[in-house]
C-alpha positions as CSV (number, residue, x, y, z in Angstrom):
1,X,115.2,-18.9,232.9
2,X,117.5,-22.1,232.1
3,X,114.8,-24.2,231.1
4,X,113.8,-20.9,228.3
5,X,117.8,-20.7,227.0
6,X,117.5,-24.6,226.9
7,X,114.4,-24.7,224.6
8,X,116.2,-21.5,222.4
9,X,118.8,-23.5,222.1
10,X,116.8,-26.4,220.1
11,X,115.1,-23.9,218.0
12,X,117.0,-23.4,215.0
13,X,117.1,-27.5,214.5
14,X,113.0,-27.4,214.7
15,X,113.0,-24.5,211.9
16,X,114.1,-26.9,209.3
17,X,112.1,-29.8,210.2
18,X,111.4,-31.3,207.0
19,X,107.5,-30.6,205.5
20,X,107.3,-32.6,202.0
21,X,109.4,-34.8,201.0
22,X,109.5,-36.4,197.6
23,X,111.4,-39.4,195.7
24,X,111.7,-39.1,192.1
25,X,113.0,-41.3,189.6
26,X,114.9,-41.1,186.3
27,X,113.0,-42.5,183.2
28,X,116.6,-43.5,182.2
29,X,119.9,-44.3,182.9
30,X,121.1,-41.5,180.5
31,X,120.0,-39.2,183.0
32,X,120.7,-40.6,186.7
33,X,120.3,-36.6,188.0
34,X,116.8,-37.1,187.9
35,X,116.4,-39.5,190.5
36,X,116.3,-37.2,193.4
37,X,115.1,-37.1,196.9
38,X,113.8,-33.4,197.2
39,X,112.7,-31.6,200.7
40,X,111.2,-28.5,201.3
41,X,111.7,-27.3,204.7
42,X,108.3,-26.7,206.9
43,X,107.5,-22.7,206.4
44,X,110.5,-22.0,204.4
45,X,111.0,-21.6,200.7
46,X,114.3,-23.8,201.4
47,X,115.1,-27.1,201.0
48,X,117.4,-29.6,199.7
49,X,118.2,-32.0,196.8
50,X,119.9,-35.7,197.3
51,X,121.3,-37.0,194.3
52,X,123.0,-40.4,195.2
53,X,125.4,-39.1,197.5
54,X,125.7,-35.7,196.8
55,X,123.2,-33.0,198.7
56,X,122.8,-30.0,197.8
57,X,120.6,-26.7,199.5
58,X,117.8,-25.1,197.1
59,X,115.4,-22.2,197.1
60,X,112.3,-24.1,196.5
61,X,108.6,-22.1,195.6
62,X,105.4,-22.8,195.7
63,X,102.9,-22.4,192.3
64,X,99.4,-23.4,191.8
65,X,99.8,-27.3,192.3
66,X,103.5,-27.1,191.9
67,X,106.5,-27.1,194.0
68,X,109.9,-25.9,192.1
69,X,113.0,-26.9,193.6
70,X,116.1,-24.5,191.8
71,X,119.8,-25.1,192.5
72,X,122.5,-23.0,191.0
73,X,125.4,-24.3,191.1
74,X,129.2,-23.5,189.6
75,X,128.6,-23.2,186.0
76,X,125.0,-25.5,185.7
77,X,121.6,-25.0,187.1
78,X,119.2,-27.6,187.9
79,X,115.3,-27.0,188.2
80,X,112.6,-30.1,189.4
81,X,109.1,-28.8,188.6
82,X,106.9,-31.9,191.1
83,X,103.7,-31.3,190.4
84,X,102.2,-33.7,193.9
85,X,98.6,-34.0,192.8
86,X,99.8,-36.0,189.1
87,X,103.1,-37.6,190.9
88,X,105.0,-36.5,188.2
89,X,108.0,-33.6,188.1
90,X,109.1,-32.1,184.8
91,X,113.4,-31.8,184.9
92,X,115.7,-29.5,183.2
93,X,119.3,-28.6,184.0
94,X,121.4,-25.7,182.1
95,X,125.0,-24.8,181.7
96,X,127.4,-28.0,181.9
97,X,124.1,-30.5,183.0
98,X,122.2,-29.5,180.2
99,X,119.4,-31.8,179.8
100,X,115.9,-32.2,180.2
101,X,113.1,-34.7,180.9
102,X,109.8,-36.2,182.7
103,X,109.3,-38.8,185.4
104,X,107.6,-39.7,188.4
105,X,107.8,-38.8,192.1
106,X,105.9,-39.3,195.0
107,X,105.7,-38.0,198.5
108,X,107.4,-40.1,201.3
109,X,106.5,-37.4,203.9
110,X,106.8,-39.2,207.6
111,X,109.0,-42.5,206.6
């Protein structure tokens, strides 16, 4: 019975063992918010976005050969559309980030 609460115990740091994980880059330095390191959490639609040293948690969802990572934040939004297969992600923030753009990512999963 110990050895059963021990194992419960460890569970909830297993459920968000990271699945995909993906660097992106900025195209340029007017836009440093672009290079991200994005996660989606293994059998979640969770994840989170590290910007420098900022991290943030996101709802992330699955498309037809997408991924879209969505943070709302205080007064801004910011949405990375990765698209795995081309290594690319289309960018676009709202509200006080407002900007857009497209650059390149690619999946570090395991490092």
């Amino acid at each position: 019975m110990k050895k059963i609460a021990l194992l419960l115990a460890f569970l909830p740091a297993a459920a968000f063992a990271e699945e995909r994980v993906f660097e992106c880059d900025a195209p340029d330095a007017e836009h440093p918010e672009m290079a991200a390191k994005l996660v989606k959490y293994n059998g979640q639609q969770k994840g989170h976005i590290t910007i420098g040293d900022i991290d943030k948690d996101v709802d992330v969802f699955p498309g037809l050969d997408t991924l879209t990572y969505l943070y709302i934040g205080d007064g801004y939004t910011l949405h990375y559309n990765v698209h795995p297969e081309k290594g690319t992600f289309d960018y676009s923030a709202s509200g006080s980030k407002s900007g857009w753009g497209k650059g390149a990512c690619r999946e570090i999963t395991g490092q």
